[in-house]
N, C-alpha and C positions, 0 to 999 in steps of 0.2 A: 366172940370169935368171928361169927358171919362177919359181923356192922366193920371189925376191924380189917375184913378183907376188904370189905365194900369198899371204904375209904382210901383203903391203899390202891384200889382197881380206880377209886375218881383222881387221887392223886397224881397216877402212873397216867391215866389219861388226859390230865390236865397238862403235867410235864411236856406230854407227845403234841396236843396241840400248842403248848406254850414253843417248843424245838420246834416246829413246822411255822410260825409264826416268828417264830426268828428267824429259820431257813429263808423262808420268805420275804422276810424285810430285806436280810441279807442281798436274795434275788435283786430284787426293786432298787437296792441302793447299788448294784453291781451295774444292771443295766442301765438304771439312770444317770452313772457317776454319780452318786451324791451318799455322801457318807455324814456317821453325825458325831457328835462329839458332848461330854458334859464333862463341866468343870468345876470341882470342888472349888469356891472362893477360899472355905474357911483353910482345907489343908493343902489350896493351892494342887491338886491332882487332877490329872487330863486323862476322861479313860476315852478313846479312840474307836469309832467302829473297824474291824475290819478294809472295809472299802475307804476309809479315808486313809488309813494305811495304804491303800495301793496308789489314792489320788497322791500322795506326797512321793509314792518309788520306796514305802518303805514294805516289810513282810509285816503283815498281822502277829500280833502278841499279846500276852495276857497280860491284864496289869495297866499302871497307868503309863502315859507316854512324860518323857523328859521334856517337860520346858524348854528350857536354855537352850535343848535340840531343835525345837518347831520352830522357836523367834531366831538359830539360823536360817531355818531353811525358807524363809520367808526374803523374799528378793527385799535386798539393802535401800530400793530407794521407796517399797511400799510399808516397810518396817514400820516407822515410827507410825504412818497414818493408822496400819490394820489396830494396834494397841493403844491408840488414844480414841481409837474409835471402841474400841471396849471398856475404857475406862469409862468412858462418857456415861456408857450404858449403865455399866454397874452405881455408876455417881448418880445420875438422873431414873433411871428406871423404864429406858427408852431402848427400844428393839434396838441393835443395831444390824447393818448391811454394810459392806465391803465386795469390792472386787479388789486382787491383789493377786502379786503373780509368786508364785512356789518355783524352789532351785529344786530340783530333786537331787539322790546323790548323783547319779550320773553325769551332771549340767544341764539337763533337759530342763525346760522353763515350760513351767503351763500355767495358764490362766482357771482361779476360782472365785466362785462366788459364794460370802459367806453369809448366812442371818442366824442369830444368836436371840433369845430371851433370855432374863434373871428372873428369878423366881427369890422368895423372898419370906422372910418366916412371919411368926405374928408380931413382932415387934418392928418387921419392916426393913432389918437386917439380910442383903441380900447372900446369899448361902450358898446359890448354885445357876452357874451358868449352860443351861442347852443351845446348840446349836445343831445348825448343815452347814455340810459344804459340799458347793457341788463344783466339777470339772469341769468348763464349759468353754473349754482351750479352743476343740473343734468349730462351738458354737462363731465365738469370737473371730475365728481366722476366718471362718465363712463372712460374717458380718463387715471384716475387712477387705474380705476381694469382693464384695459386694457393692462396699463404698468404691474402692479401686475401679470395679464394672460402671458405677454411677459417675464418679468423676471423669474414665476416662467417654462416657457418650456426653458427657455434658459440656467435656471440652470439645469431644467432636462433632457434637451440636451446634457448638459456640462458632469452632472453625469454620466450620460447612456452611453456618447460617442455616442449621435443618434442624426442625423438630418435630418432636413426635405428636401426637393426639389420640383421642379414642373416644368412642361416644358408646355405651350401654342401650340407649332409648333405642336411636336410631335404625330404623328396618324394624323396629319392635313395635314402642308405642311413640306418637308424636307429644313431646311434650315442650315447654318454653324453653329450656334449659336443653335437653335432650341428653342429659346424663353428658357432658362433655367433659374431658380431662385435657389439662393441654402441657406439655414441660414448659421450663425455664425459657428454653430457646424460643418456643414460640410467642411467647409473651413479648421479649424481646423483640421479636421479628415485627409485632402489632404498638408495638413501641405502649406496652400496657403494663401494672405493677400487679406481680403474682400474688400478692395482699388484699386485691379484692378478688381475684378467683377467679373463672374461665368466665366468659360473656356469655350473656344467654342469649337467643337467635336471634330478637331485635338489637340488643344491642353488637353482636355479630356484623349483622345486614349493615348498620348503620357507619361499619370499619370498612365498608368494603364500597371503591370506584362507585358513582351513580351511574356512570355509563357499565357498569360492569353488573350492578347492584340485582337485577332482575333475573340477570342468566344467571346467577348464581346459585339465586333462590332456587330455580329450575332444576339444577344440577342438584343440591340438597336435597328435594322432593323426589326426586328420580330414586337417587340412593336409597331413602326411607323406605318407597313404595317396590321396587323393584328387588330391592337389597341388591344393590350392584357395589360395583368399586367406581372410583375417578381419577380421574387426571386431568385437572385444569389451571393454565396460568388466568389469574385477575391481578388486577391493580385494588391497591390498599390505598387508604388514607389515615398516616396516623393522628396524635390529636397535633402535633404539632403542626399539621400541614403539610407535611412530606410526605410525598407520592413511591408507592413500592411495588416493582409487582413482585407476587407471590405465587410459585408454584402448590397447590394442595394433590397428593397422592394419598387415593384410600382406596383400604383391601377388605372383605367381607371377612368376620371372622367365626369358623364353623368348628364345633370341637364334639365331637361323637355324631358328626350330621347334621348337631342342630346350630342354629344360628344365633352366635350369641352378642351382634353388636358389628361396629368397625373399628378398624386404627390404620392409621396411615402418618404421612411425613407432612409437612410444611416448610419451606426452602423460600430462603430469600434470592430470587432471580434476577434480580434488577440489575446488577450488575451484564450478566450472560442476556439477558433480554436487551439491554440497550447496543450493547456488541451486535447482536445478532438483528436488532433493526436497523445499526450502522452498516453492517455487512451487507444489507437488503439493497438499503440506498445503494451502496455500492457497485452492486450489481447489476440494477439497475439503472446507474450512470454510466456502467463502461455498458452494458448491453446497447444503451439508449449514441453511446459514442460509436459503438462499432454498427451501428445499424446508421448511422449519420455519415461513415467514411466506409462504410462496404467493407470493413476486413472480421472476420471470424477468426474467433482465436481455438485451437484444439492440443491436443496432446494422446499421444499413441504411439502403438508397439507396429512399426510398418512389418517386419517381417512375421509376428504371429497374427498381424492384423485386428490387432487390440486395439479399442480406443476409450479412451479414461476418460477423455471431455471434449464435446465439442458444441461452440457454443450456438445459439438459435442463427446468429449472423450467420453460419459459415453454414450452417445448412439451407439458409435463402438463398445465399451466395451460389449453390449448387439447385436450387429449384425447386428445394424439400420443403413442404410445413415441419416447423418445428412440434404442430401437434402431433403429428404422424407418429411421434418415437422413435428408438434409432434406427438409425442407419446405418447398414453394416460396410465395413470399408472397403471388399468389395465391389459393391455399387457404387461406392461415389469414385474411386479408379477408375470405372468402367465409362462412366462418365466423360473422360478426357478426347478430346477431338481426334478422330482416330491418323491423321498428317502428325501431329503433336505426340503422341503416344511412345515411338522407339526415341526419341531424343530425350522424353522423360524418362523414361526408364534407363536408359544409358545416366544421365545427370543423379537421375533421383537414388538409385540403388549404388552407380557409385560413391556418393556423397555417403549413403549409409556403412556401406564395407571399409569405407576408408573414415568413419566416425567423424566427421566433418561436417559443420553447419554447411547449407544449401540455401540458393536464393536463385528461383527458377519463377520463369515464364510459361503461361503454356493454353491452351484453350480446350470448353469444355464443352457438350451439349447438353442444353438443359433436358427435360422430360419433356416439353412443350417444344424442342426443338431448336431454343434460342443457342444460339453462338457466341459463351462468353469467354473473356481474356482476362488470366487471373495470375498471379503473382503470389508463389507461394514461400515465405521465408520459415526454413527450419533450427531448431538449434537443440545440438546433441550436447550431454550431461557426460562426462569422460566415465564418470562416478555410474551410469546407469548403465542398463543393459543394453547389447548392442541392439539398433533396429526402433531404441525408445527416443520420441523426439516427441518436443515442446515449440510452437511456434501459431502463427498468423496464416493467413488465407485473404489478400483482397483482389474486388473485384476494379480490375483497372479499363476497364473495356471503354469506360466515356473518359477516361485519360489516356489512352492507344487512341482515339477518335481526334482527342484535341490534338495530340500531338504531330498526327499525319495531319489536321488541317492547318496547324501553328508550321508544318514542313511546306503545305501549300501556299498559305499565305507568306511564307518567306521567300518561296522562289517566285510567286509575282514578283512582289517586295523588289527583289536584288532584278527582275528583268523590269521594274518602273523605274526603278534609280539607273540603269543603262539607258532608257529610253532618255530620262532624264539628263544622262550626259551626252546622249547622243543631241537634242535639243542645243543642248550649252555649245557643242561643236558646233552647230550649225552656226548658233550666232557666233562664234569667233573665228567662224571661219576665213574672213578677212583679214583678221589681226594677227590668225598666226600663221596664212600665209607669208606674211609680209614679217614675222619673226624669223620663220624659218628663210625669206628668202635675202634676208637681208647680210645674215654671215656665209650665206652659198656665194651671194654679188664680192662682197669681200675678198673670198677667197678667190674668185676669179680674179679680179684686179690684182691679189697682188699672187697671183701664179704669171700672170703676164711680165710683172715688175720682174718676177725671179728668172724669167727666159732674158729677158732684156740684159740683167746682171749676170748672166749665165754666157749672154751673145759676147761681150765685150771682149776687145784681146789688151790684155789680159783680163780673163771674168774677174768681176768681184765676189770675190766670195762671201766676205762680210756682210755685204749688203744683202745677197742673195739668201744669205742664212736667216738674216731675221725677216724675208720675204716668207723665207719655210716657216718660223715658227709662228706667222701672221696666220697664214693658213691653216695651220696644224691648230689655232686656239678659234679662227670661225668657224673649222669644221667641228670641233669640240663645242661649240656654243650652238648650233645647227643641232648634234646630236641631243645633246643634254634637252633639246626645247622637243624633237622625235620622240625621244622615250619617254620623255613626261608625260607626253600626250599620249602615244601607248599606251601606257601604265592607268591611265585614268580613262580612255577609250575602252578600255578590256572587256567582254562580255563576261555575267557574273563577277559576284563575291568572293573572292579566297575566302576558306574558312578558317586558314593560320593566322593568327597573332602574334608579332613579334614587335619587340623593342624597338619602338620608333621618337627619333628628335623632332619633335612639335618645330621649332625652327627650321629644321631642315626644309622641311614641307612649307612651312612659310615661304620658305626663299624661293622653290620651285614654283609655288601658286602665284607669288609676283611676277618671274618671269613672264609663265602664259597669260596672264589678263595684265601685263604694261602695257602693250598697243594698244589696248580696248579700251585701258583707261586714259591714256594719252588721248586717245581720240575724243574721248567725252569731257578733255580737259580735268582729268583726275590725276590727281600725285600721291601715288602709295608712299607710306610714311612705316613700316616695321619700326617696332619700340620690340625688342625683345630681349626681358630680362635674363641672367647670368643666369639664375636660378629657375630660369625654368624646368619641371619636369620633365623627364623622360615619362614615355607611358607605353604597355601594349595594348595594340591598337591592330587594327586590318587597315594597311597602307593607305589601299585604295579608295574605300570607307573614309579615311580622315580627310583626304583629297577631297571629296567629293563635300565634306561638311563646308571645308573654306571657301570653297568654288563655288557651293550655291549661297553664301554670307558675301563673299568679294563680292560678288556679281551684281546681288542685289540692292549694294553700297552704289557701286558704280550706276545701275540705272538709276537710283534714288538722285544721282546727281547730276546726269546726264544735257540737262538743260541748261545748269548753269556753272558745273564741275565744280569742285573741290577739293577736300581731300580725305584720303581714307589711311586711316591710321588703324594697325595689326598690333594689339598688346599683345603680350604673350607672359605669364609668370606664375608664382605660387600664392593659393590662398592660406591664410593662418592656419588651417588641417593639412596644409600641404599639398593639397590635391591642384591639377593643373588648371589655370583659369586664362580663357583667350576673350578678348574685347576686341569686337572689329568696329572701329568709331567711321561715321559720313556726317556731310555737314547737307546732309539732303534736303528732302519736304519732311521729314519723321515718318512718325506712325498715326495710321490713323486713327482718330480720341476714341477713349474708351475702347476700341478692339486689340487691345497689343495681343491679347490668348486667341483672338479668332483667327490671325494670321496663319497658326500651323495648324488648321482645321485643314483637312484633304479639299484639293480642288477650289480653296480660299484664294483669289489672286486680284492685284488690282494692275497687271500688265494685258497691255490689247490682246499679247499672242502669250502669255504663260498658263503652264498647265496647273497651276494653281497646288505643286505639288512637294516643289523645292523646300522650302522649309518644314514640312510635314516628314519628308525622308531625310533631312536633317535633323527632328526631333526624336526622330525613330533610332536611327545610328546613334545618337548620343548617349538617348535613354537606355538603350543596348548596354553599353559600357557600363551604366550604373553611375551616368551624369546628368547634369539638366541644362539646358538652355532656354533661354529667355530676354524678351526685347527690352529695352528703357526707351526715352523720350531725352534730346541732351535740352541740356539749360538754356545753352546759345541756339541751335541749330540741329537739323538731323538726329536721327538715331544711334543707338550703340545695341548690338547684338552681343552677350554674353553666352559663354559655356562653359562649365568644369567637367572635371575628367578625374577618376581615381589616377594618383603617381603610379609609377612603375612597379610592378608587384612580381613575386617569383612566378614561374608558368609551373604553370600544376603538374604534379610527380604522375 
C-alpha cells in the first residue's frame, strides 16, 4: 500500500513537472513566435502546437489540424514551392527549410520561417515529420526598411559623391591597415573595386597628390595621436590618371566616455573646388581691374546705413587699408568735402526717396588730407528695400585734371589759330584791300552814270535803272567779301556745329585769296562734285582749314604760278574727301609727316603752325589729312571728313 502511494506521489510529480515543462515550452514558443508541428506521414495527420495556431490567426484546439485548410492558407504563389520542398525531404531524407508567407483568416499576410526533419523507422520507411515554424514577419519588415535605409544612403552617396568610412585602430593602436571600413561611394570616389577591400596606409598615401602626400600623412598622425576629428580638402590620383580633389571629414567616436575609433564622410569636391578656384581668379581679375581704373564697387542699405560689400578698391579710393576692416558708413560720408556736402545730400537722398538710380560728382578728404574728385554711380532694385543700392565709386581726380588742362590747351589752341588768321590777314592785306575796293570804285562810277541819266530832260529812266542795279550788285559783292572776312577774322571758336555745304565755303575761300593768286600768277580751278557731302562742321574752323591748304598752294607757286585745283567729293564710305592740287616745288623727300609737326616750316616769316591746326581741326571731326607728291609736278593736300550725321538729342 505505502510503495503504491509512493508511485502515485512520483507519478503525480512527474505529471507536474511534465505540465510546467509544457507550460514552459508553451512560454518560449509564445514569446519567441515559433510554434511546432508533427506530421503523421502514415495517417497523413498534423497535430499543431498551440502557438502555431496563433502564428496562422487561428484558436488553439485539440486534435489534429485539416490539411486541405493549411495548403489554403499558405499564400498561392509560395504554395507549390513550400510542398515540394517537403516532398523532397520526405523522398531524400534531407532537412528541409522554407520561408513562405501565410494568409491568415483575416487577410493579414505574415511571413514564416519553416525547418522540418523525418524521422524514419528500421526499415528506413519515413513515418513522421517534426518541424518549427517561426513568425519572423517583424524580423523581415525590419530587414526591409533596413535594406530601404541602405539603398536609399547609397543612392545618396552616389548622388552627393559622399561616403562614409571608419577606422577601429585609429586613436587606439597604430597599425598597417588601421582597421579601415570604407562604403561603396568611397571606393568609387578612389576610382578602386570594393573586391579587393579598403587600402591599407601605404597603399592609401600612394592614392593621394604627392604635393598633397606629406600633409596628409601629418593630419593622420595628428588624429591617431591626439584623437581629434578633420577636415581636409587634398587632391587624389586615381589609377587611371585622373586628378580629384577630395574633401575627408572625421568625428571622434565616444560611447559611455570611452573612445572607440573614428568615422566621418569623404565627398567628391572637385567639381565645387574648381568653381570656387574660378571664382578666386575671378576675383581677383576684377579686384586686379578696378585697382587699374580706381572704381570700387559696393552695395548698401544708405538709410539703416548697412553695407553688404565693399570692395578693397573703394576703400583706397577713400584712404582706408583694406587690412583695417570695416568701415562703417558713417565715416566714409563724413569724409565728403565739406563745399560738396549740401548738394550731396540734396542729389543723394533725393535719388533714394524717389528710388531712382543716381550718378553724382563730388569730392572727398582723405585721412592724410588729400583732396579727391570722385564719381559715384548708384542703382536701385524696384524689387528691394527702399534706401538698398548696388553700384561703383571711381576716382576721377587725374581725369578732372586732364580735363581742365585738355580746356587749357584748347583755348591756347583756338587763341593760336586766331593769331594764325590774324597773320593770314596780314599777308592779304593788299589783295583784299584791292577786292574790297574794287566793287566800292564800281559803284561810284556807275552812281555818277545814274546822276547823269537822272540830269537828262527827259531823264532816262532805263538807263538809270540798270545804273541802280550796277551798284546794288558791287555793293553786294563788297559785302559778301566784309563778312567773310569777319566771319573768319572773329576772335575764338564757336562751339555750335551745324550743317555746312563744303562748296559753299569753297566758293567764299576763292573769292578772298583770287587777288593773291592772281598776283602770284595762280588760277584757281574748283572741281566740285554733285555729290558732294554735306557735313557738321564749326563754320569758321572749316574756313580756316582751306585757308591755310589755298595759301600754302599759292606760296608753293609763287615763283613761277600755276594752278590750284579744289576737288571736293565722296569717298566709297561716303564720308567727305577734298584734294587741294598745286603745280608747285612739292614736298620735301622723305618729310611729308614732318610738315604738321608744331613750329615745322620752310617759309622765311611762317609760324610753322598752319598745318599743325589744320591737322588738329580735322582730327577733331574724326577725319584725317595728309600730303602726296603729284607725278607731274607739286603737291596734293588731301582730307576726309565724316557725312552729315543727326546733331545729338
Amino acid at each position: 500500500m505505502t510503495e503504491r502511494i509512493r508511485h502515485d506521489e512520483e507519478r503525480q510529480a512527474l505529471s507536474r513537472k511534465l505540465e510546467e515543462s509544457k507550460a514552459r515550452l508553451e512560454e518560449a514558443q509564445r514569446v519567441a513566435h515559433i510554434g511546432h508541428y508533427e506530421w503523421n506521414l502514415i495517417a497523413n495527420r498534423v497535430t499543431w502546437s498551440d502557438e502555431l495556431y496563433r502564428i496562422y490567426g487561428l484558436c488553439p484546439q485539440e486534435g489534429p489540424i485539416d490539411m486541405a485548410m493549411v495548403s489554403e492558407m499558405i499564400h498561392p504563389e509560395d504554395r507549390e514551392h513550400v510542398f515540394r520542398s517537403a516532398e523532397e525531404a520526405i523522398r531524400s531524407g534531407v532537412h528541409t527549410e522554407a520561408e513562405h508567407r501565410v494568409v491568415r483568416p483575416g487577410g493579414e499576410v505574415r511571413i514564416v520561417h519553416g525547418l522540418g526533419t523525418v524521422k524514419r523507422d528500421a526499415s528506413g520507411r519515413a513515418y513522421e515529420m517534426f518541424g518549427t515554424v517561426q513568425d519572423i514577419t517583424d524580423r523581415k519588415r525590419a530587414e526591409q526598411a533596413l535594406q530601404r535605409s541602405q539603398f536609399y544612403l547609397s543612392e545618396g552617396e552616389r548622388l552627393g559623391h559622399m561616403g562614409s568610412w571608419s577606422s577601429r585602430d585609429l586613436g587606439i593602436r597604430w597599425s598597417d591597415d588601421l582597421g579601415i571600413y570604407w562604403s561603396d561611394e568611397v571606393y568609387k570616389i578612389y576610382g578602386l573595386d570594393p573586391k579587393n577591400g579598403a587600402p591599407n596606409l601605404e597603399q592609401y598615401l600612394a592614392a593621394i597628390h604627392p604635393q598633397d602626400r606629406a600633409s596628409m600623412l601629418e593630419t593622420i598622425k595628428g588624429m591617431h595621436e591626439k584623437r581629434c576629428g578633420c577636415d581636409v580638402t587634398k587632391r587624389i590620383v586615381r589609377p587611371d590618371g585622373e586628378v580629384r580633389y577630395v574633401r575627408c571629414v572625421g568625428v571622434p567616436v565616444v560611447e559611455d566616455g570611452v573612445f572607440k575609433g573614428l568615422h566621418g564622410t569623404t565627398m567628391d569636391v572637385t567639381e565645387q573646388e574648381l568653381l570656387t578656384q574660378e571664382l578666386r581668379r575671378e576675383q581677383a581679375y576684377l579686384a586686379e581691374a578696378q585697382s587699374l581704373t580706381h572704381a570700387g564697387s559696393w552695395a548698401c542699405n544708405f538709410l539703416s546705413g548697412q553695407i553688404f560689400h565693399l570692395s578693397d578698391e573703394a576703400l583706397r579710393i577713400y584712404g582706408f587699408d583694406p587690412s583695417e576692416g570695416p568701415i562703417p558708413f558713417e565715416r566714409l560720408y563724413k569724409a565728403t568735402y565739406p563745399e560738396d556736402e549740401p548738394f550731396l545730400r540734396e542729389k543723394f537722398y533725393g535719388a533714394i526717396q524717389s528710388r531712382m538710380d543716381y550718378d553724382i560728382e563730388y569730392r572727398i578728404v582723405r585721412p592724410d588730407g588729400t583732396i579727391r574728385t570722385l564719381r559715384s554711380l548708384g542703382h536701385h532694385n524696384p524689387a528691394q528695400e527702399i534706401g538698398e543700392y548696388i553700384g561703383i565709386t571711381m576716382d576721377i581726380t587725374e581725369r578732372k585734371r586732364a580735363e581742365e588742362e585738355r580746356e587749357r590747351l584748347r583755348q591756347l589752341e583756338a587763341d593760336l589759330a586766331h593769331i594764325n588768321r590774324v597773320n593770314m590777314m596780314g599777308e592779304l592785306a593788299t589783295a583784299l584791300a584791292h577786292e574790297i575796293k574794287q566793287p566800292i570804285a564800281a559803284s561810284i562810277t556807275s552812281a555818277n552814270a545814274l546822276l547823269r541819266w537822272l540830269a537828262h530832260d527827259p531823264p532816262d529812266l532805263e538807263r538809270a535803272r540798270a545804273a541802280a542795279v550796277r551798284i546794288e550788285q558791287d555793293s553786294n559783292r563788297a559785302a559778301d567779301v566784309i563778312n567773310s572776312l569777319r566771319s573768319f577774322y572773329r576772335t575764338g571758336t564757336p562751339a555750335e556745329r551745324q550743317i555746312v555745304d563744303v562748296r559753299e565755303i569753297i566758293g567764299e575761300m576763292t573769292v578772298l585769296l583770287r587777288i593773291e593768286a592772281g598776283r602770284h600768277s595762280v588760277t584757281i580751278h574748283p572741281e566740285l562734285a554733285a555729290d558732294t557731302p554735306r557735313i557738321r562742321a564749326n563754320r569758321v574752323q572749316l574756313q580756316q582749314v582751306f585757308m591755310n591748304l589755298m595759301l600754302n598752294a599759292i606760296e608753293a607757286m609763287k615763283d613761277a604760278g600755276g594752278e590750284l585745283t579744289v576737288r571736293s567729293g565722296a569717298n566709297p564710305e561716303g564720308r567727305l574727301i577734298v584734294s587741294i592740287i598745286d603745280t608747285g616745288v612739292g614736298l620735301p623727300a622723305g618729310r611729308s609727316e614732318q610738315i604738321f609737326d608744331p613750329f615745322h616750316t620752310t617759309k622765311p616769316q611762317g609760324t610753322g603752325m598752319g598745318l599743325t591746326i589744320t591737322r588738329s581741326i580735322v582730327e577733331s571731326y574724326g577725319g584725317r589729312v595728309w600730303g602726296t607728291v603729284n607725278e607731274d609736278a607739286g603737291a596734293t593736300f588731301h582730307f576726309t571728313l565724316p557725312g552729315e550725321t543727326k546733331a545729338p538729342a
